[in-house]
N, CA, C and O atoms as a CHARMM CRD file, in Angstrom:
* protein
*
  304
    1    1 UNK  N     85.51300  79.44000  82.99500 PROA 1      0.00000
    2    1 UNK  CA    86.45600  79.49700  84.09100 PROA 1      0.00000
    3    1 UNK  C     86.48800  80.92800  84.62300 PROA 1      0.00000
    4    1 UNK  O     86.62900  81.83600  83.80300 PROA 1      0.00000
    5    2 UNK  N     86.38900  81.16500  85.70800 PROA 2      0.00000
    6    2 UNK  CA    86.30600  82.39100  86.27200 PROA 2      0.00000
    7    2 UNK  C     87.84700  82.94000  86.51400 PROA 2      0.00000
    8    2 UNK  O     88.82900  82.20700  86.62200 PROA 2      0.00000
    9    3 UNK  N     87.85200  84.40100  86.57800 PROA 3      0.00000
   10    3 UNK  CA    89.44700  85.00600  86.70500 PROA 3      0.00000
   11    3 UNK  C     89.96700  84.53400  87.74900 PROA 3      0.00000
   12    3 UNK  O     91.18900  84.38800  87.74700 PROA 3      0.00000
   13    4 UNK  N     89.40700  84.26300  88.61000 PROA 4      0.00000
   14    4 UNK  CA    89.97200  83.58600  89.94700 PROA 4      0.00000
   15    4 UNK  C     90.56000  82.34400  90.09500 PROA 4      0.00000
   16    4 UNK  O     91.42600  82.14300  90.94600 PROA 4      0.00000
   17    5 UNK  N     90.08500  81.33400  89.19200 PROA 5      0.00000
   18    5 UNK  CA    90.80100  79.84800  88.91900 PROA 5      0.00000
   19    5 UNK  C     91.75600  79.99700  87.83100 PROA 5      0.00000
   20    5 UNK  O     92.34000  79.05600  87.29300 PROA 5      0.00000
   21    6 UNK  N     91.89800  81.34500  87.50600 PROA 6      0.00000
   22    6 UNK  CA    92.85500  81.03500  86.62500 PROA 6      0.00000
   23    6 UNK  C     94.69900  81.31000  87.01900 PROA 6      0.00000
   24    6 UNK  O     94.93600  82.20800  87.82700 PROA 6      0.00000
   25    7 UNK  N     95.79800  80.58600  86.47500 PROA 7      0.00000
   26    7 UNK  CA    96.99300  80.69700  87.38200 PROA 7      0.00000
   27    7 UNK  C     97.25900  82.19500  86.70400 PROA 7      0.00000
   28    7 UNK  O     97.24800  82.63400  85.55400 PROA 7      0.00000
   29    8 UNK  N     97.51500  82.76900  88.08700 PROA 8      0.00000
   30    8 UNK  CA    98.54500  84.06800  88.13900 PROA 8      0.00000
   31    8 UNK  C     99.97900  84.41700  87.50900 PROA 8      0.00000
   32    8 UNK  O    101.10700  84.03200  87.81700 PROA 8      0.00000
   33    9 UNK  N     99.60400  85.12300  86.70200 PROA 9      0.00000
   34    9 UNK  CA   100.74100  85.69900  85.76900 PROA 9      0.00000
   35    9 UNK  C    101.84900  86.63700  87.29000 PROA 9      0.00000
   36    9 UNK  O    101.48600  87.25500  88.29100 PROA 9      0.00000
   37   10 UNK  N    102.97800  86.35300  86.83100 PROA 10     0.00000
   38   10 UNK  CA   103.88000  87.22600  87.92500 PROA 10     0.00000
   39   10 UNK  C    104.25900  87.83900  87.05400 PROA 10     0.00000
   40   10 UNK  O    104.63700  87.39400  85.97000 PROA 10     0.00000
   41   11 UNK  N    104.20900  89.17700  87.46100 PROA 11     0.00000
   42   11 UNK  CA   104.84300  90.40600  87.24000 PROA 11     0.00000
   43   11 UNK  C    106.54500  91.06200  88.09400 PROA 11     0.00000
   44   11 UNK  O    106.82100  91.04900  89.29400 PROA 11     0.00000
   45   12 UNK  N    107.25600  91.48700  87.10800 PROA 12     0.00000
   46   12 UNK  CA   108.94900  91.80900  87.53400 PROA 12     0.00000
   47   12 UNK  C    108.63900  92.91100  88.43200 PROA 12     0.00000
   48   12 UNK  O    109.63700  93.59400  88.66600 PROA 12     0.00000
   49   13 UNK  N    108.01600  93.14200  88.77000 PROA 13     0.00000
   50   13 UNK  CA   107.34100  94.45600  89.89400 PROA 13     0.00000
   51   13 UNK  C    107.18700  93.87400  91.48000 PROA 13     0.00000
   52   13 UNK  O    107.59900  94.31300  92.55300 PROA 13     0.00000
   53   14 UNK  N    106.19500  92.37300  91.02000 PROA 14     0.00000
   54   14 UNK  CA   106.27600  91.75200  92.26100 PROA 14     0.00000
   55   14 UNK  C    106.91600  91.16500  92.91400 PROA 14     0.00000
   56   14 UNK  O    106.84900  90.96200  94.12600 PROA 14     0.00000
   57   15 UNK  N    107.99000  90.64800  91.75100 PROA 15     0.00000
   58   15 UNK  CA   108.66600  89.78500  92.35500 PROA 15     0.00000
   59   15 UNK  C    108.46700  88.66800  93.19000 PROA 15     0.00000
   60   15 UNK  O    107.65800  87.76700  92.96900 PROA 15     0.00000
   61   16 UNK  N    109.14000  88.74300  94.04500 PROA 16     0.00000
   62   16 UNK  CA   108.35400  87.78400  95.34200 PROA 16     0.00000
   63   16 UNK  C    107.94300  87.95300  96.49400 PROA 16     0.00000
   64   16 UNK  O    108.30800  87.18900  97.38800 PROA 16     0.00000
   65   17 UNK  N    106.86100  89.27100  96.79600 PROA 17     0.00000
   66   17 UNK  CA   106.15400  89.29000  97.39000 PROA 17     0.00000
   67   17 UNK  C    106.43300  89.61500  98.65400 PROA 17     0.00000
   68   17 UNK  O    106.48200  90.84400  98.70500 PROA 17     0.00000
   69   18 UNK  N    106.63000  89.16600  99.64900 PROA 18     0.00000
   70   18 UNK  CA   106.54200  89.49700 101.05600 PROA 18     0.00000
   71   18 UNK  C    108.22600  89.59100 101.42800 PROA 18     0.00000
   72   18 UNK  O    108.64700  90.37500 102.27700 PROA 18     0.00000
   73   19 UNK  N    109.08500  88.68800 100.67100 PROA 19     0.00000
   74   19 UNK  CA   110.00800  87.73100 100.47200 PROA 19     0.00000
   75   19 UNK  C    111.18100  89.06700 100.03900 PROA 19     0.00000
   76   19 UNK  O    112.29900  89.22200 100.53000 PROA 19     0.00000
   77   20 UNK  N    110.47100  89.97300  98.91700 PROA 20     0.00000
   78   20 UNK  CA   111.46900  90.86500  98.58600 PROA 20     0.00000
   79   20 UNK  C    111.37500  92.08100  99.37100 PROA 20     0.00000
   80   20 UNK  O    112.25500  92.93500  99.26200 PROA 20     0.00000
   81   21 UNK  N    110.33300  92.24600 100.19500 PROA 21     0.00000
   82   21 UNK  CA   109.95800  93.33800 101.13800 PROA 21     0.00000
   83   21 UNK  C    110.86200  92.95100 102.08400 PROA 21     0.00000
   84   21 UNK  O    111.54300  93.90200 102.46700 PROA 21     0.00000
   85   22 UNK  N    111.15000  91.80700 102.65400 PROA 22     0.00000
   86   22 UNK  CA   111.94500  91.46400 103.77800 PROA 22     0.00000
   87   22 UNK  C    113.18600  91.77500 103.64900 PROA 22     0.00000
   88   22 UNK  O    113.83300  92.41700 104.47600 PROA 22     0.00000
   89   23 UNK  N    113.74500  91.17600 102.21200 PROA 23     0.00000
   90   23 UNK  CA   115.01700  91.54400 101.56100 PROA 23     0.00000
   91   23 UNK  C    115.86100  92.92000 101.62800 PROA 23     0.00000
   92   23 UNK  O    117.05700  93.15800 101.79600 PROA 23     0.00000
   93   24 UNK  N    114.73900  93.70800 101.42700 PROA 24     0.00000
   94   24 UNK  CA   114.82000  94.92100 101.10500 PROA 24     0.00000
   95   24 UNK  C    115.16100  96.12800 102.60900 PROA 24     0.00000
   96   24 UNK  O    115.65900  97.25300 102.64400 PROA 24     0.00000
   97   25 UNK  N    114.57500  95.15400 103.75700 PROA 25     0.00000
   98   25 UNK  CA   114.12800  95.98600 105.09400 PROA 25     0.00000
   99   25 UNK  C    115.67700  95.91200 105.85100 PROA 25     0.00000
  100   25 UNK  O    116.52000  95.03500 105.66500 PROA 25     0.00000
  101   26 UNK  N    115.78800  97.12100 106.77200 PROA 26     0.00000
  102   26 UNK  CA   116.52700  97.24400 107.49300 PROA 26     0.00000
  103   26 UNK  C    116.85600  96.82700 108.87800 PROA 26     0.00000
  104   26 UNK  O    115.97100  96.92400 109.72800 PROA 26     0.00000
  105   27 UNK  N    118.03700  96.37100 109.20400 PROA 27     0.00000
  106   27 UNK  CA   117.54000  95.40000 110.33000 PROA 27     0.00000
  107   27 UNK  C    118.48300  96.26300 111.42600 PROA 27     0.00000
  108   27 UNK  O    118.59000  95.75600 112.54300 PROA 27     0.00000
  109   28 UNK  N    119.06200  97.33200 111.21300 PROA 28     0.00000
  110   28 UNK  CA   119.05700  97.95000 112.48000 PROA 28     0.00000
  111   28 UNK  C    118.25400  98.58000 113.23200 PROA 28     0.00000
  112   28 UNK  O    118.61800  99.62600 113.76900 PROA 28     0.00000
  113   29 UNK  N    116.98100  98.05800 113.42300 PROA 29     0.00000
  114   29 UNK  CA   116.40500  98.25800 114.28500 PROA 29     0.00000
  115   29 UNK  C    116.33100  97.43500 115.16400 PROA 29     0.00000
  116   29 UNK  O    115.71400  97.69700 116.19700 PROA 29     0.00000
  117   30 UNK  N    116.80800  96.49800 115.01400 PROA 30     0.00000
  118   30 UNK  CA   116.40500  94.80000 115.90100 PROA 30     0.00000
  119   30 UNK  C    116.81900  94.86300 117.00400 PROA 30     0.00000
  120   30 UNK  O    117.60400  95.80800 117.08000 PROA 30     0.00000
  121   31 UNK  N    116.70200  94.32200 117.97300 PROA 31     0.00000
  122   31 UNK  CA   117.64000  93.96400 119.25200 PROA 31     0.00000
  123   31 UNK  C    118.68600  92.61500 118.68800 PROA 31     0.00000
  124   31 UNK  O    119.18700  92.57000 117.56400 PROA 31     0.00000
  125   32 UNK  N    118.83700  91.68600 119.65000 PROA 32     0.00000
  126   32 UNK  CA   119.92000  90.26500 119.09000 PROA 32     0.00000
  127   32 UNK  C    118.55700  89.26000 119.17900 PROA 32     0.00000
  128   32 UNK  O    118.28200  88.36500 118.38000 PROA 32     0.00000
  129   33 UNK  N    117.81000  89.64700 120.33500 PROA 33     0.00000
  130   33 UNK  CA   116.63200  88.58000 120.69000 PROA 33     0.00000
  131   33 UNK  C    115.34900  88.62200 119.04800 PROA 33     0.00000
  132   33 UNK  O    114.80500  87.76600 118.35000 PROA 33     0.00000
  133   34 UNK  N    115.37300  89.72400 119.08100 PROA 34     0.00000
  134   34 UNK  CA   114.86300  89.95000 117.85300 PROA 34     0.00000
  135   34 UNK  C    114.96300  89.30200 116.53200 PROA 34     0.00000
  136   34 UNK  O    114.03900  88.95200 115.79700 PROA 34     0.00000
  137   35 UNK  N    116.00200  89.21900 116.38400 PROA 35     0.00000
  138   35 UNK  CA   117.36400  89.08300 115.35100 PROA 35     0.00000
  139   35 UNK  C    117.22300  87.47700 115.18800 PROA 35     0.00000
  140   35 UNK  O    117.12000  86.99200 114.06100 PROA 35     0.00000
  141   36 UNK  N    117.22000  86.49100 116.61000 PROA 36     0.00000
  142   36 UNK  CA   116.95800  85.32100 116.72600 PROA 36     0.00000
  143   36 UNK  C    116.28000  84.72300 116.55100 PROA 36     0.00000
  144   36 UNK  O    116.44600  83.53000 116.30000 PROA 36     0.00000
  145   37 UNK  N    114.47300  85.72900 116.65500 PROA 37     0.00000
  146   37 UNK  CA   113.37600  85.11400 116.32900 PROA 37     0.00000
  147   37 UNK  C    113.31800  85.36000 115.23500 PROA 37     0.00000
  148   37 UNK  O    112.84400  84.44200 114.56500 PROA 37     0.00000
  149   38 UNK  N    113.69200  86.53100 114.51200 PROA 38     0.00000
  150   38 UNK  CA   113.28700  86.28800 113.20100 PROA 38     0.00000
  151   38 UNK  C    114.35600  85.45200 112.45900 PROA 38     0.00000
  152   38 UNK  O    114.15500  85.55100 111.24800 PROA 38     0.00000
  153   39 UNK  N    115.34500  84.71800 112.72000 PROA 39     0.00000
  154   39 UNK  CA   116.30200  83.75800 112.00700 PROA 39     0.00000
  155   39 UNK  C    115.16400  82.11600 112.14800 PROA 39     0.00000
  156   39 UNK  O    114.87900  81.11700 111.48700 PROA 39     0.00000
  157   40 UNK  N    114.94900  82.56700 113.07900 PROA 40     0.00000
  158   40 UNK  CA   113.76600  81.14400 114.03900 PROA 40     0.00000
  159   40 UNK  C    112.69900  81.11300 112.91600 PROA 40     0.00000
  160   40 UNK  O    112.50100  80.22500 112.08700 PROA 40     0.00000
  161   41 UNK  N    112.03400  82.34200 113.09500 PROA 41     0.00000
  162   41 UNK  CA   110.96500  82.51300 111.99100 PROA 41     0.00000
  163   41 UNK  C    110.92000  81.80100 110.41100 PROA 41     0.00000
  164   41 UNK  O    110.24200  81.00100 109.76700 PROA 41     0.00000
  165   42 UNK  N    112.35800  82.83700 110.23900 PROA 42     0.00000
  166   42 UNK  CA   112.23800  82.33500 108.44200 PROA 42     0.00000
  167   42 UNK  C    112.61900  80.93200 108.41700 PROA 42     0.00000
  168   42 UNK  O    112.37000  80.19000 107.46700 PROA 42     0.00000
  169   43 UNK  N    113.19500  80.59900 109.42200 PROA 43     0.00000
  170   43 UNK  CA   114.15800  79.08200 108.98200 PROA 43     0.00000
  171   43 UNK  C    112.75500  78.26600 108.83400 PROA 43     0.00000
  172   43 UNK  O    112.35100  77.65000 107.84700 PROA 43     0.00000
  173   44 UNK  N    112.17000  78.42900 110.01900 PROA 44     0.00000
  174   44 UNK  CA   110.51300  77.66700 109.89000 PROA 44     0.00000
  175   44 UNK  C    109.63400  77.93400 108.36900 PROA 44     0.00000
  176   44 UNK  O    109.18900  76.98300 107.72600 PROA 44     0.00000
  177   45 UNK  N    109.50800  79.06500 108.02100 PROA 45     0.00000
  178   45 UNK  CA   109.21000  79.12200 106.67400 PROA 45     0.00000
  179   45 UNK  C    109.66900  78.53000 105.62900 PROA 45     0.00000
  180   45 UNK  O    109.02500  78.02900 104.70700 PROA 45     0.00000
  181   46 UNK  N    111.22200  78.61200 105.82700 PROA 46     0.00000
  182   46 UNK  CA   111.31400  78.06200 104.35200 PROA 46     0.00000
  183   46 UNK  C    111.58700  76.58300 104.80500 PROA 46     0.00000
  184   46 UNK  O    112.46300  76.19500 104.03200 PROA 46     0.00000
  185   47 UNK  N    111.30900  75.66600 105.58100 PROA 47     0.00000
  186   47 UNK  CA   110.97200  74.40200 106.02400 PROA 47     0.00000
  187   47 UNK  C    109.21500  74.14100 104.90200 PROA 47     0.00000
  188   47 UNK  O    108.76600  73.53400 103.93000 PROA 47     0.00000
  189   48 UNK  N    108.88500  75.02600 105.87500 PROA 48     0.00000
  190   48 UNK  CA   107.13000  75.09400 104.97000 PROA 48     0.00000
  191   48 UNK  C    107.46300  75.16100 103.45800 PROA 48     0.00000
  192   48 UNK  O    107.33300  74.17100 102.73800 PROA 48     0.00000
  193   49 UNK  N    107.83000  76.17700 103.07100 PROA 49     0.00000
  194   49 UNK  CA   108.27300  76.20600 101.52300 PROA 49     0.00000
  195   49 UNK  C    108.18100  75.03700 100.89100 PROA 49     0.00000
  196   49 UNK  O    107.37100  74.47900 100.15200 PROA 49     0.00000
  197   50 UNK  N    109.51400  74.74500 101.50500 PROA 50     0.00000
  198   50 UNK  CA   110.36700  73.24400 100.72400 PROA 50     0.00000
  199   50 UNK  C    109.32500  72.06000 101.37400 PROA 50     0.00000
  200   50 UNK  O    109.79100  70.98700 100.98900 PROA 50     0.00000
  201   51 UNK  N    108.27000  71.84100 102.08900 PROA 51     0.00000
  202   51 UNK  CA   107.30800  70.77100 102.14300 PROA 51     0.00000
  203   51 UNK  C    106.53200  71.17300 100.84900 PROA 51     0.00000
  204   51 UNK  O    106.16200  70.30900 100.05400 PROA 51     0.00000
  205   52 UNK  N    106.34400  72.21500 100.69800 PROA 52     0.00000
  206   52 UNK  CA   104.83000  72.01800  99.99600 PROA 52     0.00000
  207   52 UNK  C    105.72200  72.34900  98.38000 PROA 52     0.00000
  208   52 UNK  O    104.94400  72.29500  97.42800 PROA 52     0.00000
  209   53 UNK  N    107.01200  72.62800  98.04100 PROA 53     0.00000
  210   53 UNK  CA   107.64400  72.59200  96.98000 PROA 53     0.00000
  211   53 UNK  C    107.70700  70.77900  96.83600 PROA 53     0.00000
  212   53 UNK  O    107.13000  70.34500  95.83800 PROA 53     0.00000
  213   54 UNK  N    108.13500  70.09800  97.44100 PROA 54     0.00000
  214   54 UNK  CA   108.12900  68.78600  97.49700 PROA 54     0.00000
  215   54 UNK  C    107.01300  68.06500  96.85300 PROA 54     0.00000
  216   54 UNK  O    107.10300  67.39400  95.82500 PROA 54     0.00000
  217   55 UNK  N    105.72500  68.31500  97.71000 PROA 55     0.00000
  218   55 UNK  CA   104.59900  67.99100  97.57300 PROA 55     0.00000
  219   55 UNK  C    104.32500  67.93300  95.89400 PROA 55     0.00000
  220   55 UNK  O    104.30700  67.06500  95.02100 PROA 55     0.00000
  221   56 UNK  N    104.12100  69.41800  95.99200 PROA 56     0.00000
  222   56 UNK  CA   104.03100  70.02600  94.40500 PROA 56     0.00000
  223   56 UNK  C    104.52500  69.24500  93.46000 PROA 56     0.00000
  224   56 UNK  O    103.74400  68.73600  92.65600 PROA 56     0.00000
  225   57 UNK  N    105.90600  69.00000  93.37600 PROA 57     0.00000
  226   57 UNK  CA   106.83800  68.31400  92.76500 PROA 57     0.00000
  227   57 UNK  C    106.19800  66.55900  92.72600 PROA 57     0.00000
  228   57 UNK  O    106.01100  65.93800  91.67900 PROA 57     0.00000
  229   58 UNK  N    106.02600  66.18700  93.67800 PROA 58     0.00000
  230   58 UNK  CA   105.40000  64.83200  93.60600 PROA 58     0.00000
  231   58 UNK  C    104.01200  64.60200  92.75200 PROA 58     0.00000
  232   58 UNK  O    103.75300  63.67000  91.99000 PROA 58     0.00000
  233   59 UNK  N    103.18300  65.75700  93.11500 PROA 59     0.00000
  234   59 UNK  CA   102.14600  65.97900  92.12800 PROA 59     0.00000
  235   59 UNK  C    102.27600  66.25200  90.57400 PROA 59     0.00000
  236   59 UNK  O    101.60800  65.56700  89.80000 PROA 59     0.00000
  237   60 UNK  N    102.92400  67.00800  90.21400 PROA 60     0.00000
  238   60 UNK  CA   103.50000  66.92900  88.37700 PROA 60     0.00000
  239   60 UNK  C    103.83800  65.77100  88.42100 PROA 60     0.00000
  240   60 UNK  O    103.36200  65.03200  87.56000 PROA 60     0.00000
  241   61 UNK  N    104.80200  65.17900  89.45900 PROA 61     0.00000
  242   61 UNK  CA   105.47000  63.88900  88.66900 PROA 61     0.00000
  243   61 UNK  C    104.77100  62.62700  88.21700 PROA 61     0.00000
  244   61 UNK  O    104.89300  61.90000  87.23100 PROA 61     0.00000
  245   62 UNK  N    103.64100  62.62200  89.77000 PROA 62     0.00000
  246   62 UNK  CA   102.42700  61.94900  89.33700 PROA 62     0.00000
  247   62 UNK  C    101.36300  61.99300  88.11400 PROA 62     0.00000
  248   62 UNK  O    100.89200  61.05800  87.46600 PROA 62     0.00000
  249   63 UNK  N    101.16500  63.24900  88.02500 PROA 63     0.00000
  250   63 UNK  CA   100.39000  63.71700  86.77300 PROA 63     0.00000
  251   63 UNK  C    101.08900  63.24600  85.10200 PROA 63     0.00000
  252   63 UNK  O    100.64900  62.69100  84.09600 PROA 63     0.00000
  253   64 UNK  N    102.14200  63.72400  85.45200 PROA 64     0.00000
  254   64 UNK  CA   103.16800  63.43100  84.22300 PROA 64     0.00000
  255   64 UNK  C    102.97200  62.06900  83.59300 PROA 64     0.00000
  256   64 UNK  O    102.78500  61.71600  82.42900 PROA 64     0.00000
  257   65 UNK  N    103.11500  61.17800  85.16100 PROA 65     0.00000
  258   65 UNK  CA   102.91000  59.72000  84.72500 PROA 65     0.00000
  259   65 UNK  C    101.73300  59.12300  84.73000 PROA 65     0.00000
  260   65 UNK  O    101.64400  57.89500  84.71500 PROA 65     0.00000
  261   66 UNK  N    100.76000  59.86800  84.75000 PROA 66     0.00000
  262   66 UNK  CA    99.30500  59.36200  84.36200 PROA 66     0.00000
  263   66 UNK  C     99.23200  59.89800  82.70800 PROA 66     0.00000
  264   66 UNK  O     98.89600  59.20200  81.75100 PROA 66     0.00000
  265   67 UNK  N     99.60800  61.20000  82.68300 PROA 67     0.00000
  266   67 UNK  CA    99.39800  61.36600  81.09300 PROA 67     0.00000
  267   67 UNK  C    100.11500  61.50300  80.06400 PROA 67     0.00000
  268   67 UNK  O     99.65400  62.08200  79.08000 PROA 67     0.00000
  269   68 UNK  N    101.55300  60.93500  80.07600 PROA 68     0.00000
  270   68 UNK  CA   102.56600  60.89400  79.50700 PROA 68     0.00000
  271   68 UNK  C    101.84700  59.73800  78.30900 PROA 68     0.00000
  272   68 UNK  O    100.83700  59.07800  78.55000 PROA 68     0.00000
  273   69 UNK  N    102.67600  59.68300  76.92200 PROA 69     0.00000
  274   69 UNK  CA   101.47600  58.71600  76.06100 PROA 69     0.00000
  275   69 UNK  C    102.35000  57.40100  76.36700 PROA 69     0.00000
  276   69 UNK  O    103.55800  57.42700  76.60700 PROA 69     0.00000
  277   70 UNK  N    101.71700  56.48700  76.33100 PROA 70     0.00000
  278   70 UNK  CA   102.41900  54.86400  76.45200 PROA 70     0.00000
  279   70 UNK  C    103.03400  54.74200  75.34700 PROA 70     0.00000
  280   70 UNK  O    102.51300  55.09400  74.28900 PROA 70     0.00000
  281   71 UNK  N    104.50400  54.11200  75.43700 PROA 71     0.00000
  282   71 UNK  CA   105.31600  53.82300  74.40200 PROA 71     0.00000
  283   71 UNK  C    104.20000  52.40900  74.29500 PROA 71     0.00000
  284   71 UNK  O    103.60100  51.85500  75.21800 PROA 71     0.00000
  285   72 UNK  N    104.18700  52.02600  72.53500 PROA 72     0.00000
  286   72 UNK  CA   103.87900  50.80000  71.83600 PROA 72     0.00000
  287   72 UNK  C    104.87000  50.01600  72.43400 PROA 72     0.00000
  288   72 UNK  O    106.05200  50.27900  72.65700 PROA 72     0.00000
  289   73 UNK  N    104.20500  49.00400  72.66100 PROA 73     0.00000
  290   73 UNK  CA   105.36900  47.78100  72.29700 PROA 73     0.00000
  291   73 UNK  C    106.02900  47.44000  71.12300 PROA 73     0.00000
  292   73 UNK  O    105.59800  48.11500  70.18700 PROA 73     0.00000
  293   74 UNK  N    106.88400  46.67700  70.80600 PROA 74     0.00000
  294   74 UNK  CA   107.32600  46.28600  69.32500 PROA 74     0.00000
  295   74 UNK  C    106.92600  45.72900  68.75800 PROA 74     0.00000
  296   74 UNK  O    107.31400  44.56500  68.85600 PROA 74     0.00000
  297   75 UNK  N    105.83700  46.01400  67.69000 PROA 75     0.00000
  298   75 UNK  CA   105.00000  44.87100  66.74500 PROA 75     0.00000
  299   75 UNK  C    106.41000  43.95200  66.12900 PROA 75     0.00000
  300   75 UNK  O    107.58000  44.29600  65.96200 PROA 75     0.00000
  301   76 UNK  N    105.75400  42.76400  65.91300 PROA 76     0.00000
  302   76 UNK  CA   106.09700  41.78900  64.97000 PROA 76     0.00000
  303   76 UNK  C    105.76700  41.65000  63.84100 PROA 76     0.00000
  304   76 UNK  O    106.19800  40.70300  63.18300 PROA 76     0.00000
């Protein structure tokens, strides 16, 4: 398996990425129009998020129930 297929360890440094950079930024610089698109912006993102968190979620659950072990029935 190459380092590249393998899942990414997160580090308390990174946190979350673009997400805590935003957090972090100052917004008096904005105009109001500004201010609007980027409310416009993120709301659209975390729409995206929560699809592909969904998705995700449907996929374990699927997986789960392909390899979860079969309960026996009750011998006699």
């Amino acid at each position: 398996m190459d380092d590249d297929d393998r899942p990414r360890r997160r580090s308390p440094e990174v946190e979350l990425g673009a997400a805590s950079l935003l957090a972090s930024e100052s917004l008096e610089r904005y105009s109001l129009d500004e201010l609007d698109a980027r409310v416009a912006l993120l709301e659209t993102e975390i729409e995206r998020i929560r699809a592909h968190r969904r998705a995700s979620q449907a996929h374990m659950l699927a997986a789960d129930a392909l390899f979860k072990p079969r309960n026996p029935g009750p011998t006699s």
